[in-house]
C-alpha positions in Angstrom: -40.5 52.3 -19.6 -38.1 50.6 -17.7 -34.7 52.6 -16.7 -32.4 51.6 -17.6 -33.5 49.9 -20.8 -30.7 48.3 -22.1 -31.1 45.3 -19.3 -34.5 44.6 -19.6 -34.1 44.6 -23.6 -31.1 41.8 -23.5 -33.0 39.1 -22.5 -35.4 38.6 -24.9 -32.4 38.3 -27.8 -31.3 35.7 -26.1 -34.1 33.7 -25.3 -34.8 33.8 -28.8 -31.6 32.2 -29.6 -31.7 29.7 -27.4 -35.5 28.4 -28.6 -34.4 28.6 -32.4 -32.4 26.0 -32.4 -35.3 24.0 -30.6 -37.9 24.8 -33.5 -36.4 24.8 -36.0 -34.9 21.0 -35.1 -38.3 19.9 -34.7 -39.3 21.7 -37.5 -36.7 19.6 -39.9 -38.0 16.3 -38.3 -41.5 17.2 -38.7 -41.5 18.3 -42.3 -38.6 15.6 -43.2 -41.2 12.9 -42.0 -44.0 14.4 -43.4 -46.4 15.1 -40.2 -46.6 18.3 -41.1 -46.5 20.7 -44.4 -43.1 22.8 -44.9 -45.4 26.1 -44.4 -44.8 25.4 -40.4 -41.6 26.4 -41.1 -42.3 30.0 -41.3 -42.8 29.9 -37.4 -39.0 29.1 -37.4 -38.7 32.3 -39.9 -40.5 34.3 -37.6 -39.2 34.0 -34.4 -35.7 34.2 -36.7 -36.7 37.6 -37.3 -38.0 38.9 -33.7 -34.6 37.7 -32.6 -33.0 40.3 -35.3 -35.2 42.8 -34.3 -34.8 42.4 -30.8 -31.0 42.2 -31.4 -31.0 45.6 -32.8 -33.3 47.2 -30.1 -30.7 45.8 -27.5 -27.9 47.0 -29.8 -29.0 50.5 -30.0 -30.4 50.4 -26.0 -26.3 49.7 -25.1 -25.3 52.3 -27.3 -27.5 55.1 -26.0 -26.4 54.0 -22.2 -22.4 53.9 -22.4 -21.7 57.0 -21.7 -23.3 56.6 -18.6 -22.0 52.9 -18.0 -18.2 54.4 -19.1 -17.8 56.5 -15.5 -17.9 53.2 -13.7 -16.7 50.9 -15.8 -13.1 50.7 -18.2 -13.7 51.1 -21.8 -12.0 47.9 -23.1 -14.9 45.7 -21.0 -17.7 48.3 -22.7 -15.9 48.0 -25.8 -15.4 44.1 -25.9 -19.7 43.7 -25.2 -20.3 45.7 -28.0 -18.0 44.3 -30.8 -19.7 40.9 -29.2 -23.4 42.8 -29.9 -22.4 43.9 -33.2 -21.2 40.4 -34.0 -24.4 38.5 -32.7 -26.4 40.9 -34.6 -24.4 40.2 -37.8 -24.9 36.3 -37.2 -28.6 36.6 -36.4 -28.5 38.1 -39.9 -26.8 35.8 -41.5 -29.2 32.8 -39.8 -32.3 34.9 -40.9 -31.1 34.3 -44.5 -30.3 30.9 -44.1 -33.6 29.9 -41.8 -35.5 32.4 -44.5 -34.1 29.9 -47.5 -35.9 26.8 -45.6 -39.3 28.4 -47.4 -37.6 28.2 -51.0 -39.4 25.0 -53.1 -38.5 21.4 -52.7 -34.6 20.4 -52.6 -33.3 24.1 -52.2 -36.1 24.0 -49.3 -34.7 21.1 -47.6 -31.3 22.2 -47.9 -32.1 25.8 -46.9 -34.1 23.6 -43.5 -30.8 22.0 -42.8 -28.3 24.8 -42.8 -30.6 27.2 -41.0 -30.8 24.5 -37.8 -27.0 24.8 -38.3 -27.2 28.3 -38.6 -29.1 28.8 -35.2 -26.8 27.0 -33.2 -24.2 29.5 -34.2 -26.4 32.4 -33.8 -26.9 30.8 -29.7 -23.3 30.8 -29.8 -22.9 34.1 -30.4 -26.0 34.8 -28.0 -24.2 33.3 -25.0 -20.6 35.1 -26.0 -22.4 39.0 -25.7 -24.8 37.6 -22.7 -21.4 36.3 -21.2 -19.8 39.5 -21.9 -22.8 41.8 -20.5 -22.9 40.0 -17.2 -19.1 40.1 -17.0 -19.7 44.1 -17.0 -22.4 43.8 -14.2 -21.1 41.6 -11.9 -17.2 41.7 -12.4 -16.7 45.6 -13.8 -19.9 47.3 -11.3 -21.5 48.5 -14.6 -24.8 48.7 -12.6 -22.9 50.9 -10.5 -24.1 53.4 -13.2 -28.2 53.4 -11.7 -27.4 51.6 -8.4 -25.4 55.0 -7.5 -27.6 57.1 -8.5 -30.5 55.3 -7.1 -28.8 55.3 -3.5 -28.2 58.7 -4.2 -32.1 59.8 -4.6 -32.9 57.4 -1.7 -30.5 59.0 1.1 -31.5 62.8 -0.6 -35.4 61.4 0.1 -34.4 59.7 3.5 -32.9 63.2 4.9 -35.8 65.0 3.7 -38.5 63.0 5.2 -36.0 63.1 8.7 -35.9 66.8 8.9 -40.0 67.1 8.0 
């Protein structure tokens, strides 16, 4: 398993969100005009779901490393990522049941089709605010500092060990 966990978690959320919006678009053209049978649609459902899921995982990941992120790195940054994580994970929700409706019979179907594609373009919105707000804790607040530290630290303890052998 990768250490830490958290960043190698993160990106699979938002890939997700961002190839939604893709299927499920051609997913309303394609049942709309008949080329294909509304089943197809429970590809859209599906990925829908592994981006919940994988939301969660990434949720829970962040959660189990802030304590260790915190002696680097101000709490209002930490604390501004996860209200974003808890919100993207509340919209992903929300899209699942509206993406989800898009399998109900005929009109509700169709209806259910269009305001899930709506749906998942706010759940990418929501994807790039907490990916915006993670990198900002990397790159502007050192939160990597957190295993790049201790990293450095085990590398120079090895280094003088292997000089005085």
């Amino acid at each position: 398993m990768p250490d830490p966990l958290h960043p190698a978690i993160v990106h699979l959320p938002i890939a997700l969100a961002m190839l939604v919006p893709l299927f499920a678009g051609l997913g309303l053209v394609v049942i709309q005009r008949g080329w294909l049978p509304v089943r197809v649609w429970a590809v859209v459902v599906l990925l829908q779901v592994l981006l919940v899921g994988s939301a969660f995982v990434a949720l829970e990941t962040g959660e189990d490393q802030e304590e260790r992120v915190e002696r680097f790195v101000a709490e209002d940054p930490i604390e501004s990522h996860e209200d974003a994580a808890k919100r993207f994970l509340a919209v992903a929700g929300v899209g699942l049941v509206a993406v989800a409706a898009g399998l109900l019979p005929e009109r509700r179907g169709a209806g259910g089709r269009i305001v899930g594609t709506i749906a998942s373009l706010g759940v990418l919105a929501a994807a790039v605010a907490v990916g915006h707000s993670g990198g900002e804790l990397v790159y502007r607040h050192g939160a990597a500092n957190a295993y790049v530290s201790d990293a450095a630290s085990a590398n120079s303890a090895h280094r003088l060990q292997s000089h005085h052998d």
